[in-house]
N, CA, C and O of each residue as an XYZ file, in Angstrom:
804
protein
N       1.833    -19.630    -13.955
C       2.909    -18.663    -14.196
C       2.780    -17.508    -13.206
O       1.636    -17.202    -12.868
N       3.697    -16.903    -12.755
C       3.928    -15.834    -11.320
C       4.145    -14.622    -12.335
O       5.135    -14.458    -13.048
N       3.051    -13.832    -12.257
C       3.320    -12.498    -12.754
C       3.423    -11.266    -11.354
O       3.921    -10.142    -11.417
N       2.788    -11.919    -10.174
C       2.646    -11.231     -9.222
C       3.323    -11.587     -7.779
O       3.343    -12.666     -7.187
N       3.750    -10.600     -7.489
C       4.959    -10.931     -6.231
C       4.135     -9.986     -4.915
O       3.911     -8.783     -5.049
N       3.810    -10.650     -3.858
C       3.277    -10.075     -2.511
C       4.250     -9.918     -1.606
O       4.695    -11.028     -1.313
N       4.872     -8.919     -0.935
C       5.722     -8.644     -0.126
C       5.316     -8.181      1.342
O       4.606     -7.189      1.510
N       5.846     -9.021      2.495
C       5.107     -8.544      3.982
C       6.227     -7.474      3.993
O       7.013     -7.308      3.060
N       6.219     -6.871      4.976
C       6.995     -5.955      5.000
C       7.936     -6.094      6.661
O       9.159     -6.118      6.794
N       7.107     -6.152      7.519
C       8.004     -6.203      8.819
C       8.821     -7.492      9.159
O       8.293     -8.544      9.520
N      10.106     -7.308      9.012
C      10.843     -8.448      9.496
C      11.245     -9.512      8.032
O      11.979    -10.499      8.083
N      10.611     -9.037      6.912
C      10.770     -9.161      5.931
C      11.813     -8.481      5.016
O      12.841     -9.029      4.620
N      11.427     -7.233      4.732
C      11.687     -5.889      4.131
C      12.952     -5.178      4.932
O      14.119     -4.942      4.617
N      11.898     -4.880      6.508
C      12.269     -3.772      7.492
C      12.360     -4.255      8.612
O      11.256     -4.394      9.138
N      13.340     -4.630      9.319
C      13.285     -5.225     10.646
C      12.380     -4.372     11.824
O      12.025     -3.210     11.624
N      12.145     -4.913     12.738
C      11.305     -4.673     14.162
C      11.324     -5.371     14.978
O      11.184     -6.559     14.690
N      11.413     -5.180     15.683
C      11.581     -5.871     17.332
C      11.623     -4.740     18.743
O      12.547     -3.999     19.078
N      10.535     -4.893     19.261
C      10.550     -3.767     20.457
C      11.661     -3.994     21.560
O      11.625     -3.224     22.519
N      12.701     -5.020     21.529
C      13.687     -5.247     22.253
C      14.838     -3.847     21.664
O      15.759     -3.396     22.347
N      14.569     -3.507     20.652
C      15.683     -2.326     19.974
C      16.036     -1.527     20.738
O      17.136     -1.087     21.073
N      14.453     -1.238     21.176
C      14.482     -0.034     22.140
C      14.358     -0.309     23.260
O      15.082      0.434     23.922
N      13.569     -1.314     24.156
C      13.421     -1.459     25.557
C      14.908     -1.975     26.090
O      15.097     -1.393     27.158
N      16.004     -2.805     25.791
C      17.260     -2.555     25.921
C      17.934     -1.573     26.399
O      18.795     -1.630     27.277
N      17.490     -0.503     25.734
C      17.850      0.898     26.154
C      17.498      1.518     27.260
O      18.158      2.473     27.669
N      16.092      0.936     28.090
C      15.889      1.594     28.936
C      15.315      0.733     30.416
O      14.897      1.255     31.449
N      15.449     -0.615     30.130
C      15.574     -1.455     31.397
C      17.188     -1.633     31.633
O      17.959     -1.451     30.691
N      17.742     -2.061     33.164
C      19.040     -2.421     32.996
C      19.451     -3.728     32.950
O      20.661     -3.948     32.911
N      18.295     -5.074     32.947
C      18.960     -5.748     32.315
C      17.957     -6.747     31.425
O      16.920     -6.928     32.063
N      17.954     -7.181     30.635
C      17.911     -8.383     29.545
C      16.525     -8.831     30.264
O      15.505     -8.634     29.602
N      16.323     -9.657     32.086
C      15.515    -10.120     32.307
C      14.147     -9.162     32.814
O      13.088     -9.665     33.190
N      14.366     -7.948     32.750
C      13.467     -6.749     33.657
C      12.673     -6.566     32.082
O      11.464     -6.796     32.072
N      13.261     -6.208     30.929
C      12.808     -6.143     29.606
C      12.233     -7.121     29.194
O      11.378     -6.796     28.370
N      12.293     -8.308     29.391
C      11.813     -9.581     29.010
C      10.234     -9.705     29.835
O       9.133     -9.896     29.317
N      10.537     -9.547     31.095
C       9.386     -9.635     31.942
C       8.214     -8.516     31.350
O       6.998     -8.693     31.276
N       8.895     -7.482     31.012
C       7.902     -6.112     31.218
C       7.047     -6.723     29.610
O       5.838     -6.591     29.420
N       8.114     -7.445     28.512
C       7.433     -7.145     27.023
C       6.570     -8.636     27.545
O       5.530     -8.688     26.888
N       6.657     -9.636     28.342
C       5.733    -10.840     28.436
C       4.541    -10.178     29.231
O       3.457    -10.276     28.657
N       4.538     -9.588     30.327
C       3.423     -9.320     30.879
C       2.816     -8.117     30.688
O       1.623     -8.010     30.970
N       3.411     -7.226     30.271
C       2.491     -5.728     29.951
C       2.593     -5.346     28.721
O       1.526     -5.692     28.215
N       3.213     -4.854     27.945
C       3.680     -3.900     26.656
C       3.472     -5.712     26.194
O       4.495     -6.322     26.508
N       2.466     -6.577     25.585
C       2.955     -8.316     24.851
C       2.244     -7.953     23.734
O       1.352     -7.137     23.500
N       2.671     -8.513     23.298
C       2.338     -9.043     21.521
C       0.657     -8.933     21.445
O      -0.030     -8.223     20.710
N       0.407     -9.532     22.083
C      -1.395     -9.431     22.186
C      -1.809     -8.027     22.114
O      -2.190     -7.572     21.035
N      -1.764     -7.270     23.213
C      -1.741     -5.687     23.100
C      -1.573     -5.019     22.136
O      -2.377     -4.200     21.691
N      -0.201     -5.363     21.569
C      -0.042     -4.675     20.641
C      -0.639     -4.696     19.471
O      -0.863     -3.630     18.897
N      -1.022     -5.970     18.880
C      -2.219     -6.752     17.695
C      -2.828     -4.906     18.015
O      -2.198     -4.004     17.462
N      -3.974     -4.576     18.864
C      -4.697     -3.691     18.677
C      -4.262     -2.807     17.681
O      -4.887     -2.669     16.630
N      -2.979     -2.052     18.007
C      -2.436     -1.487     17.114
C      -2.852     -1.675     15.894
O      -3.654     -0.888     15.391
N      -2.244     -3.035     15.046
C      -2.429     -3.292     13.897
C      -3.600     -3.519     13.315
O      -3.862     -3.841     12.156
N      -4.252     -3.327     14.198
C      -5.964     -3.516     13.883
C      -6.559     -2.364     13.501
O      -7.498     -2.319     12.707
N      -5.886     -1.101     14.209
C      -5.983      0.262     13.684
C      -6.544      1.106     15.308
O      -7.105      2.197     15.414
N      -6.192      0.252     16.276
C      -6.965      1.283     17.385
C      -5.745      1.999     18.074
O      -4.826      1.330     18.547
N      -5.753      2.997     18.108
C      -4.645      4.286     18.046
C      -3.810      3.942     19.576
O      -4.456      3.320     20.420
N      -2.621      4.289     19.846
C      -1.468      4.448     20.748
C      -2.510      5.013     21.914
O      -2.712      4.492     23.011
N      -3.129      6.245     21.367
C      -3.586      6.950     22.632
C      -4.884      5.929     23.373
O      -5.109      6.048     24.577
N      -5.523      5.134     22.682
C      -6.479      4.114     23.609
C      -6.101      2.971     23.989
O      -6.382      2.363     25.022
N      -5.237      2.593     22.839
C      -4.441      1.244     23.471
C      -3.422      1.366     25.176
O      -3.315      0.586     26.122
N      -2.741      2.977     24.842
C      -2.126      3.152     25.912
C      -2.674      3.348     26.990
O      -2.305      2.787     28.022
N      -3.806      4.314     26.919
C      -4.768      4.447     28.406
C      -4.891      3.610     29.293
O      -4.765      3.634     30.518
N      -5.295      2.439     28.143
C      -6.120      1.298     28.932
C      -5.167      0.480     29.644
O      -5.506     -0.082     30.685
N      -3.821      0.349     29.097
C      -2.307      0.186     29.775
C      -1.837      0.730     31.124
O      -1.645      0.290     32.258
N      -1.723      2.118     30.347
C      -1.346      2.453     32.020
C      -2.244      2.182     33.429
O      -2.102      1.787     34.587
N      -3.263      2.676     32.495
C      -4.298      2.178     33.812
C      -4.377      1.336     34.403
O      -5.034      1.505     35.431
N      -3.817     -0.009     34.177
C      -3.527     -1.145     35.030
C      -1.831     -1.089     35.495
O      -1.441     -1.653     36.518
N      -0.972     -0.371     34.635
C       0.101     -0.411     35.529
C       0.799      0.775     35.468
O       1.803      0.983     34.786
N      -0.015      1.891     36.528
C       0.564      3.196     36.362
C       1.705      3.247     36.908
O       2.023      4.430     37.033
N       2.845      2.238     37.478
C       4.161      2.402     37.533
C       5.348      2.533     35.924
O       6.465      2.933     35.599
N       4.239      1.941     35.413
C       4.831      1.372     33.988
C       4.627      3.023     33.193
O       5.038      3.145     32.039
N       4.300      3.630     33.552
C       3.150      4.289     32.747
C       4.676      5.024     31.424
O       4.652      4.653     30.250
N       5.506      5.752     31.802
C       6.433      6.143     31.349
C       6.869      5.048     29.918
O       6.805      5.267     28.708
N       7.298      3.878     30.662
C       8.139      2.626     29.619
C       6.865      2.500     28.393
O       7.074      2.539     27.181
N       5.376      2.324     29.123
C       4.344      2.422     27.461
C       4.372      3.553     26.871
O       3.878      3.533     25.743
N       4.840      4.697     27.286
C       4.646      5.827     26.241
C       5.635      5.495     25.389
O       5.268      5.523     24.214
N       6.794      5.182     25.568
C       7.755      4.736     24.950
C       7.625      3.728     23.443
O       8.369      3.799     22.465
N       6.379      2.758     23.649
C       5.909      2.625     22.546
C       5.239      3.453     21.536
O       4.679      3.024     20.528
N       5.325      4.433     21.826
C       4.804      5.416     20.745
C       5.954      6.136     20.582
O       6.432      6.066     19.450
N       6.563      6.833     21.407
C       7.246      8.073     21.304
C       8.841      7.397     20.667
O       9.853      7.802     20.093
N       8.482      6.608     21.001
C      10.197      6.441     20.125
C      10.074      4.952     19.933
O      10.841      4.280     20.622
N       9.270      4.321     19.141
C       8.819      3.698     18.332
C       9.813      3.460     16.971
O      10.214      2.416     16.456
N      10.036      4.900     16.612
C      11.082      4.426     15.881
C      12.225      3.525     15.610
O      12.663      2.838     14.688
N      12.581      3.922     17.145
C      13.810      2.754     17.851
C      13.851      1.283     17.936
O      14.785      0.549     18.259
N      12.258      0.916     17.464
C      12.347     -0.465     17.527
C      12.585     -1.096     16.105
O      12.627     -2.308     15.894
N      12.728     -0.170     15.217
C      13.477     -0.315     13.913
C      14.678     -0.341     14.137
O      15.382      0.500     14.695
N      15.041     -1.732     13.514
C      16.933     -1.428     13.198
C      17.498     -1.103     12.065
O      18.702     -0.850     12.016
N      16.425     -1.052     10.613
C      17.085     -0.782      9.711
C      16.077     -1.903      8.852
O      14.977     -2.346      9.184
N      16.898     -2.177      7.618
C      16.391     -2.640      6.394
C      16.574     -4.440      6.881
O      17.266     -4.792      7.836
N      16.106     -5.010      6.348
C      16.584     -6.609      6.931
C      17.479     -6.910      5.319
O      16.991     -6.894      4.189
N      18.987     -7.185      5.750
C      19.813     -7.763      4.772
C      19.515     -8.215      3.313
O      19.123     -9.382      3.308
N      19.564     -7.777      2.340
C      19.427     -8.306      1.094
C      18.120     -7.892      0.463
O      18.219     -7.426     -0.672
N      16.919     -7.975      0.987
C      15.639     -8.059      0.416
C      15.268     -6.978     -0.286
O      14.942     -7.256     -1.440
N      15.192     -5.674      0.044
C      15.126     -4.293     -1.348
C      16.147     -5.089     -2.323
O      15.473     -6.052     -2.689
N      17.270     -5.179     -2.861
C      17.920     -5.855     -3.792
C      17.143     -6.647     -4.384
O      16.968     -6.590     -5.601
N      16.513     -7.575     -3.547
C      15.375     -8.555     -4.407
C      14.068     -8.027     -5.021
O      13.679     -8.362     -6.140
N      13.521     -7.311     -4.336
C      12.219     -6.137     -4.804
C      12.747     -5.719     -6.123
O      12.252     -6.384     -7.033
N      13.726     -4.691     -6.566
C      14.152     -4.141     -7.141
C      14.459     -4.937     -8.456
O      14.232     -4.632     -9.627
N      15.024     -6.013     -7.928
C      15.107     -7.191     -8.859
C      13.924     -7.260     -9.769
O      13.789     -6.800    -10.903
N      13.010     -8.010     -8.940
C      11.729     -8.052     -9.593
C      10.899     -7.528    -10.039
O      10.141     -8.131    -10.799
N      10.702     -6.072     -9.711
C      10.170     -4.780    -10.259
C      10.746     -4.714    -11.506
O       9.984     -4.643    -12.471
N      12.355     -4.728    -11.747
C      12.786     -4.656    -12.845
C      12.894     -5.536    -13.801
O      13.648     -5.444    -14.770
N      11.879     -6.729    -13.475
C      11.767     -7.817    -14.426
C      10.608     -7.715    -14.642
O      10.055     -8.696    -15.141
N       9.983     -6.774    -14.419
C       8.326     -6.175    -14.524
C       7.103     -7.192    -14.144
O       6.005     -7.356    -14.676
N       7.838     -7.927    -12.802
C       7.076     -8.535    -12.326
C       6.253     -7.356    -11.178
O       6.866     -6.399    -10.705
N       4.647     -7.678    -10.838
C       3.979     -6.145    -10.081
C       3.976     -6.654     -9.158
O       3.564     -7.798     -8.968
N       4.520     -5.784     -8.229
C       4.489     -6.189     -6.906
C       3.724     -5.106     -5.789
O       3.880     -3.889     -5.688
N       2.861     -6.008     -5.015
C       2.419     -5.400     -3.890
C       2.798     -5.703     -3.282
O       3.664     -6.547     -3.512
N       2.366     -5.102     -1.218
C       2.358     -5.277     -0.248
C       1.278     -5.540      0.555
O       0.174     -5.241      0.099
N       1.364     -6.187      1.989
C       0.113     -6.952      2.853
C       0.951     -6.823      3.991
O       2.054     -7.350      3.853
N       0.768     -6.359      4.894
C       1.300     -5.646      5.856
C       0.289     -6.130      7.474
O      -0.905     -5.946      7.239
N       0.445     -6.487      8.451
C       0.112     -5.933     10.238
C       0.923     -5.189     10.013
O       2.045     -5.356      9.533
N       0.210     -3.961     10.476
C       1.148     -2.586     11.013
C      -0.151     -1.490     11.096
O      -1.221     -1.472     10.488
N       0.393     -0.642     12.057
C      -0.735      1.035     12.232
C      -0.515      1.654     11.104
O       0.643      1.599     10.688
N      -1.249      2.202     10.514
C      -1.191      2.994      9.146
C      -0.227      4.249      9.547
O       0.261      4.775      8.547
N       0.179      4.881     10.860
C       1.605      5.641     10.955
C       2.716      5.080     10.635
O       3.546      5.440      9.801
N       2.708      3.875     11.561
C       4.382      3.220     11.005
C       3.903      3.105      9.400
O       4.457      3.916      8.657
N       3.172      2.413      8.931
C       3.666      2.333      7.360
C       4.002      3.471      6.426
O       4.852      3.420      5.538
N       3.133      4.649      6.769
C       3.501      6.104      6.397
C       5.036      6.464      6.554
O       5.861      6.666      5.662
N       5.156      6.485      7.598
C       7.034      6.978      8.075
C       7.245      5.951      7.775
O       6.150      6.388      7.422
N       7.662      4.309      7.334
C       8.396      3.559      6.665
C       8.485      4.130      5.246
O       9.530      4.622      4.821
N       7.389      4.053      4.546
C       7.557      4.530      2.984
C       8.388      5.558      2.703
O       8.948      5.553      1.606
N       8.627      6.625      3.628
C       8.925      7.809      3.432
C      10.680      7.244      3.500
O      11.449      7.205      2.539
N      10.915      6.937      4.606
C      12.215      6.528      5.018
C      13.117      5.301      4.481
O      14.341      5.181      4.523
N      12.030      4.330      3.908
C      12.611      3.099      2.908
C      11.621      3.230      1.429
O      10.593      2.591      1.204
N      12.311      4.308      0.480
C      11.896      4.320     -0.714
C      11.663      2.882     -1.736
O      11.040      2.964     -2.795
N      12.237      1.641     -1.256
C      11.421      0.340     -1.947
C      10.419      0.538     -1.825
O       9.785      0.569     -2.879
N       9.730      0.762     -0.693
C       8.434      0.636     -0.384
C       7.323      1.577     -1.290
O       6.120      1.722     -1.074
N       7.943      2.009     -2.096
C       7.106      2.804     -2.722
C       6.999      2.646     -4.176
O       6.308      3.382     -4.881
N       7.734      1.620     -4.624
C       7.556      0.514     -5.839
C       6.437     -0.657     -5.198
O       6.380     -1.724     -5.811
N       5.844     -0.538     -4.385
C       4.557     -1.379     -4.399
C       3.385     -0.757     -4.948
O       2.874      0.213     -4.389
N       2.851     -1.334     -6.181
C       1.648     -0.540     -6.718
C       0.577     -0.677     -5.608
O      -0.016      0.366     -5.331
N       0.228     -1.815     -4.917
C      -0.782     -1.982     -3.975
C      -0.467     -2.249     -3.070
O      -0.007     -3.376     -2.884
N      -0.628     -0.781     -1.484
C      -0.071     -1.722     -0.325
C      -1.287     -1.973      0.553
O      -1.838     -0.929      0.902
N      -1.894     -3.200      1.038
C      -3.284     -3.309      2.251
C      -2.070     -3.170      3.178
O      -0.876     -3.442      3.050
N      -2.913     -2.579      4.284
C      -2.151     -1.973      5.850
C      -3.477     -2.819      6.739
O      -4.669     -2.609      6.517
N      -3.070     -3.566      7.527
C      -4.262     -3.803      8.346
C      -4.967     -3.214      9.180
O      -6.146     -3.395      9.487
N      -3.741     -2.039      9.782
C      -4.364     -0.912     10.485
C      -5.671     -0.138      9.654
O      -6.710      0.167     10.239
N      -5.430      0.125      8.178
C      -6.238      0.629      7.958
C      -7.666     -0.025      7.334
O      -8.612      0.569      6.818
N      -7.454     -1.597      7.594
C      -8.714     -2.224      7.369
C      -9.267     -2.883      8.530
O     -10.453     -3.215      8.546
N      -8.275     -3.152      9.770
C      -9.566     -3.553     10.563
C      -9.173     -5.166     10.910
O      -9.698     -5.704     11.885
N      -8.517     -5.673     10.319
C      -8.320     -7.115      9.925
C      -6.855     -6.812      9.760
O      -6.233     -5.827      9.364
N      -6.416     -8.391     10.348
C      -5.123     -8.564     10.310
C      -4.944    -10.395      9.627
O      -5.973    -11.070      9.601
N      -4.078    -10.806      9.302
C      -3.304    -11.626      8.540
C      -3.634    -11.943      9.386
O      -4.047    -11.081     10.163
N      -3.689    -13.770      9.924
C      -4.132    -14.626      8.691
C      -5.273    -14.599      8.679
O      -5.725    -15.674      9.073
N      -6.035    -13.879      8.413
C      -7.801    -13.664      8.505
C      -7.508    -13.893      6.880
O      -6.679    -13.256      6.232
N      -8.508    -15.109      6.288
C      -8.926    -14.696      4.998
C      -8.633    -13.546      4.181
O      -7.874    -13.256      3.256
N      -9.666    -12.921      4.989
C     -10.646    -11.848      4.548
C      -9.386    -10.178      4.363
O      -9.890     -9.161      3.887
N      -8.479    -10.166      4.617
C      -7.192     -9.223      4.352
C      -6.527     -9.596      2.680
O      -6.127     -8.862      1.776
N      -6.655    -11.177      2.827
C      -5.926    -11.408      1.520
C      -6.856    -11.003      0.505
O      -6.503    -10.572     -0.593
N      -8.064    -11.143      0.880
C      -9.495    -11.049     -0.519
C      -9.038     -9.719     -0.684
O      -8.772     -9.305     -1.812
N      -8.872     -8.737      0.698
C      -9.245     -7.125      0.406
C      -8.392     -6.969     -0.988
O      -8.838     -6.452     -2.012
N      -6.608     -7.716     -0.767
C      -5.369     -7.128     -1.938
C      -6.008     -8.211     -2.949
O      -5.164     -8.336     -3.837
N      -6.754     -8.784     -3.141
C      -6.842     -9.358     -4.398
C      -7.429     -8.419     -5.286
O      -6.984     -8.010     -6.358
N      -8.726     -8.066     -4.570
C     -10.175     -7.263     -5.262
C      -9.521     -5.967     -5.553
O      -9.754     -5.355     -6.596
N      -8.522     -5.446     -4.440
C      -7.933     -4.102     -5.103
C      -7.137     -3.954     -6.081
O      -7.210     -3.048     -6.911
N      -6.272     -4.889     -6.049
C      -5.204     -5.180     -7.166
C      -5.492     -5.323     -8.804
O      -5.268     -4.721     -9.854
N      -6.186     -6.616     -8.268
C      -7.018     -7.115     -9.399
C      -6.202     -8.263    -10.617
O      -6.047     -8.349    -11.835
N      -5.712     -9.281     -8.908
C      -4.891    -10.094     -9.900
C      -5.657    -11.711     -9.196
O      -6.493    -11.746     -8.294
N      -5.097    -12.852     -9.891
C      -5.608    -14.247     -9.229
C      -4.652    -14.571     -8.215
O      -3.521    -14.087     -8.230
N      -4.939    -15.143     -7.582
C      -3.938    -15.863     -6.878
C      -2.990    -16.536     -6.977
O      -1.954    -16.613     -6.315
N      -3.487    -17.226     -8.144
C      -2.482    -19.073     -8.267
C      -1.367    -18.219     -8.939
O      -0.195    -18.578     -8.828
N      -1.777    -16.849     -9.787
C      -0.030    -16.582    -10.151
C       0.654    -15.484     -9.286
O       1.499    -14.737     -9.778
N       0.209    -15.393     -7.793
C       0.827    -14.706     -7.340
C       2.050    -15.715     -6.018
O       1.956    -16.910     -5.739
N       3.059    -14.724     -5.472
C       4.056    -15.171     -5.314
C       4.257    -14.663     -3.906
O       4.867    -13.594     -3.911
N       3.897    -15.148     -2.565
C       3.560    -14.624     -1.613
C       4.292    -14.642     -0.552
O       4.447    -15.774     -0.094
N       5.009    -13.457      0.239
C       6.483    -13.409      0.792
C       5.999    -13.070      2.367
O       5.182    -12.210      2.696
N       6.779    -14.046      3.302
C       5.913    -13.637      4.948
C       6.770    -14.557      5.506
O       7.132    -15.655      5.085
N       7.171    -13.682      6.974
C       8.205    -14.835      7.956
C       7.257    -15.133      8.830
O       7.746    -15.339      9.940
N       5.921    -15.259      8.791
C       4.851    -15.799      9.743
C       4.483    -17.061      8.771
O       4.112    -17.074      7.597
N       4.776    -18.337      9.893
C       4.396    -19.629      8.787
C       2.359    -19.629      8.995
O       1.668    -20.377      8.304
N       1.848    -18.818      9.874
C       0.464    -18.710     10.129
C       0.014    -18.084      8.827
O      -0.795    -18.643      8.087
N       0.618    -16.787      8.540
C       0.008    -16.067      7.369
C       0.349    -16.860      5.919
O      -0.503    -16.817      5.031
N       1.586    -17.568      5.706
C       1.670    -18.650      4.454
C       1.007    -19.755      4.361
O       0.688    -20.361      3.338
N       0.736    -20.092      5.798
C      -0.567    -20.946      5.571
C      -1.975    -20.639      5.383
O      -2.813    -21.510      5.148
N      -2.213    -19.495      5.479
C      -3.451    -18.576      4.876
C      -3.708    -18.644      3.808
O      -4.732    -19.026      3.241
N      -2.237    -18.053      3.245
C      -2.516    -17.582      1.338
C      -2.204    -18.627      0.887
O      -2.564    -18.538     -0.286
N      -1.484    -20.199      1.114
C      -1.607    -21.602      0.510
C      -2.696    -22.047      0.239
O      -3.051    -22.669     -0.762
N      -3.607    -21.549      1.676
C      -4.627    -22.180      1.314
C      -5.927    -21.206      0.417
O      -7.121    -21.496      0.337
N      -5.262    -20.081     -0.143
C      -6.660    -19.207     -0.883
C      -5.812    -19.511     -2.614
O      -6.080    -19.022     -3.711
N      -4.932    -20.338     -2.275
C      -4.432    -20.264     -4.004
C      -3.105    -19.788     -3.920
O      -2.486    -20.215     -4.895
N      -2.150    -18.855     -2.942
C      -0.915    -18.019     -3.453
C      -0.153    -19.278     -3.385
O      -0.371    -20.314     -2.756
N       0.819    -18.928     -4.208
C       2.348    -19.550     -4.085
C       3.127    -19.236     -3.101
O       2.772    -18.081     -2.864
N       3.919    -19.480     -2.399
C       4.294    -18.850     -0.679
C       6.037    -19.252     -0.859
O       6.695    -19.944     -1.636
N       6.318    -18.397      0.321
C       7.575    -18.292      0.237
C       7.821    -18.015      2.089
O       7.664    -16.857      2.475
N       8.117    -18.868      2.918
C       8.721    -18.578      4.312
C       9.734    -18.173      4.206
O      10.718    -18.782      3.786
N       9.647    -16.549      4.738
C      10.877    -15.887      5.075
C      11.813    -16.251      6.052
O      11.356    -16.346      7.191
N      13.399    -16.556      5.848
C      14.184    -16.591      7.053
C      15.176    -15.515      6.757
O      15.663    -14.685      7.524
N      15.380    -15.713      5.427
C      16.611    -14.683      5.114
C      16.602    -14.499      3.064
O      15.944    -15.149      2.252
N      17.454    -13.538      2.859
C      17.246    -13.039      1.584
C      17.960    -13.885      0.687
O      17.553    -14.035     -0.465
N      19.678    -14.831      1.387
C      19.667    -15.583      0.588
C      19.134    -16.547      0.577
O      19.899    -17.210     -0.123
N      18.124    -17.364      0.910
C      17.280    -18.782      0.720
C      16.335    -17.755     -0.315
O      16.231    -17.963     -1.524
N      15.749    -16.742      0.328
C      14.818    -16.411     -0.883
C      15.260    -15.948     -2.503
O      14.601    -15.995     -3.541
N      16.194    -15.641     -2.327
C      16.583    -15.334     -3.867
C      17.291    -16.952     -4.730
O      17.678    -17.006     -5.898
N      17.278    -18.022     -3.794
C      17.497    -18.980     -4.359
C      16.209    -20.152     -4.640
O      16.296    -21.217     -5.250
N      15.070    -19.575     -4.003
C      13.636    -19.736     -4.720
C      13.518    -19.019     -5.775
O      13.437    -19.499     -6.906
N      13.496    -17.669     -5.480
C      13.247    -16.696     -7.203
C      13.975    -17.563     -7.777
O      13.200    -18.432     -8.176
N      15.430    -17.935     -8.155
C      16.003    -18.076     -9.062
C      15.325    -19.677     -9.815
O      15.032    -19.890    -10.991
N      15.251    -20.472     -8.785
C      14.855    -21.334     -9.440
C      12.996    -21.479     -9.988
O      12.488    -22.188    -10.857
N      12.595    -20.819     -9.363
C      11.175    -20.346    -10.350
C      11.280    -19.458    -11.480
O      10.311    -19.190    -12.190
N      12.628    -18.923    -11.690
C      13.155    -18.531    -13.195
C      12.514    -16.907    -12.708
O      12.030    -16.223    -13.610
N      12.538    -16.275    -11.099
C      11.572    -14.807    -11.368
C      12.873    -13.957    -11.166
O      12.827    -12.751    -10.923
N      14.111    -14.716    -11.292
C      15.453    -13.587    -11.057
C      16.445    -14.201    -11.561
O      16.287    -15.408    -11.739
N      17.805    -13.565    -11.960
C      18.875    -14.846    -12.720
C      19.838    -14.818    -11.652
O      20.825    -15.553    -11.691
């Protein structure tokens, strides 16, 4: 039985994509593409979510491409911009389930700033009784060892929890520690799982 609902939050919840903003400031499509594959990439950025701050991650950036140096500050300084907003439907579903007094946490990659200014700015987020931030542990999804941290804090089992993530890496994590999983694409496929696990009408 699912008394417990786990919610990722980026791209889930709250959209992100650093194209939001680099759009804005290359002039075209392929100069932005190049810059986020070879400098500002996904790899790099992991640090972030690991918890090692803008100002060392960036150093060590520019320092190999002090032409760039401007476009990486940009990952910090208006960071914001790579938010577009709420992702379609999903607070509706939170809300849902909160109000069916099912408890819901959060399990998050992200720097413990962005999750701060998210909470503040998307009040769902603050109907999570338990949120792990990986920034602030060190460990990121799909490491085991992130899912143990929200178990032991929470203080629920697994097999009845209900585990929400558009990374099929991290649902194959918590499948395999016991959660019930749910691949995110969009809010209506997911509310037509709740419904038929009877956790929404």
């Amino acid at each position: 039985m699912i008394d417990t609902i786990v919610f990722d939050i980026g791209n889930v919840l709250i959209g992100w994509d650093p194209r939001h903003l680099y759009r804005k400031v290359f002039a075209s499509e392929a100069e932005m593409e190049r810059f986020l594959a070879e400098i500002c990439t996904n790899d790099w950025h992991l640090a972030h979510d690991r918890g090692v701050s803008f100002e060392e991650n960036g150093a060590k950036l520019k320092a190999l491409h002090p032409s760039h140096s401007e476009h990486i500050d940009f990952w910090h300084s208006r960071y914001a911009e790579m938010i577009p907003g709420r992702v379609p439907g999903t607070a509706e579903l939170l809300h849902a389930l909160a109000d069916n007094g099912l408890t819901i946490h959060g399990l998050t990659n992200m720097p413990v700033p962005v999750f701060d200014y998210l909470r503040v700015t998307y009040p769902e987020l603050q109907r999570f009784e338990t949120t792990v931030v990986s920034g602030a542990e060190g460990v990121l999804k799909p490491d085991p060892r992130i899912y143990d941290i929200l178990v032991a804090r929470a203080g629920f089992v697994p097999e009845s929890a209900y585990f929400i993530d558009d990374s099929k890496a991290n649902i194959t994590a918590a499948a395999a520690l016991g959660f019930q999983t749910h691949h995110f694409t969009d809010a209506v496929t997911l509310a037509e799982d709740l419904a038929v696990r009877g956790l929404i009408v």
